[in-house]
MIMARDREN-27207 format. One record per residue (C-alpha): x, y, z. Coordinates in steps of 0.5 Angstrom, whole numbers, plus 500, padded with zeros to 3 digits. Example, Ala and Ser with C-alpha at 12.3 -4.5 7.8 and 13.67 -1.06 7.14 Angstrom:
<atoms>
[[525 491 516]];
[[527 498 514]];
</atoms>
This chain:
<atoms>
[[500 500 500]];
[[506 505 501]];
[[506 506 494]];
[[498 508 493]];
[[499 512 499]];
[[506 515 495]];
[[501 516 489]];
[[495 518 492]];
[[499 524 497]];
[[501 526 489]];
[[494 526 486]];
[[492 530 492]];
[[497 536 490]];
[[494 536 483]];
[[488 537 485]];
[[490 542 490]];
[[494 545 484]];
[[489 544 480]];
[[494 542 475]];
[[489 537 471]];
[[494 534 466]];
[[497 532 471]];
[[492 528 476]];
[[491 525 469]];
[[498 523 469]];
[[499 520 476]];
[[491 516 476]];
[[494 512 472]];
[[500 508 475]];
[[494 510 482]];
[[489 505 478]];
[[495 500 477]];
[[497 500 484]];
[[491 499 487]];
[[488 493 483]];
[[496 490 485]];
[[493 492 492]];
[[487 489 491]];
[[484 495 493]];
[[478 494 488]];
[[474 500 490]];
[[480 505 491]];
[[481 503 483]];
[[473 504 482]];
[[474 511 484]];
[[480 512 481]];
[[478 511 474]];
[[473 516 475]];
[[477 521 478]];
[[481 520 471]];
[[475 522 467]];
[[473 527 471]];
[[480 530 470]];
[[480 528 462]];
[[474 533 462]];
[[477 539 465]];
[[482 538 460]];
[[476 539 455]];
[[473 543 458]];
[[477 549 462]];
[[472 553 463]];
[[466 550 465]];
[[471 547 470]];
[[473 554 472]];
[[467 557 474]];
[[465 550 477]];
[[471 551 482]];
[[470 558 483]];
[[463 557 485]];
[[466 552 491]];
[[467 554 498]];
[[474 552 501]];
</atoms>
């Protein structure tokens, strides 16, 4: 698990940063080390996430206003 709990860590400044190329980047070897791990649900969520990040990609400023929208 230390190698998900490395990517997951990773994922989540991505995501803080809002650097969407890169959650797309790091969700891959993520999804990769969650199967390895057995852990089914975490990989579950982690596809999804991965298609959530494609679409902000395709999608910048639909994103954007979503994100700004949310309080923190």
């Amino acid at each position: 698990m230390d190698e998900v709990d490395a990517l997951i860590a990773q994922v989540n400044v991505a995501l803080q940063a809002g650097t969407w190329e890169e959650v797309v980047k790091l969700t891959v070897p993520l999804y990769e080390a969650a199967v390895r791990a057995g852990e089914t649900t975490l990989a579950e969520l982690v596809q999804d996430l991965h298609w959530i990040a494609n679409d902000a990609l395709l999608h910048p400023v639909e994103v954007a206003g979503m994100v700004a929208d949310v309080p923190v």
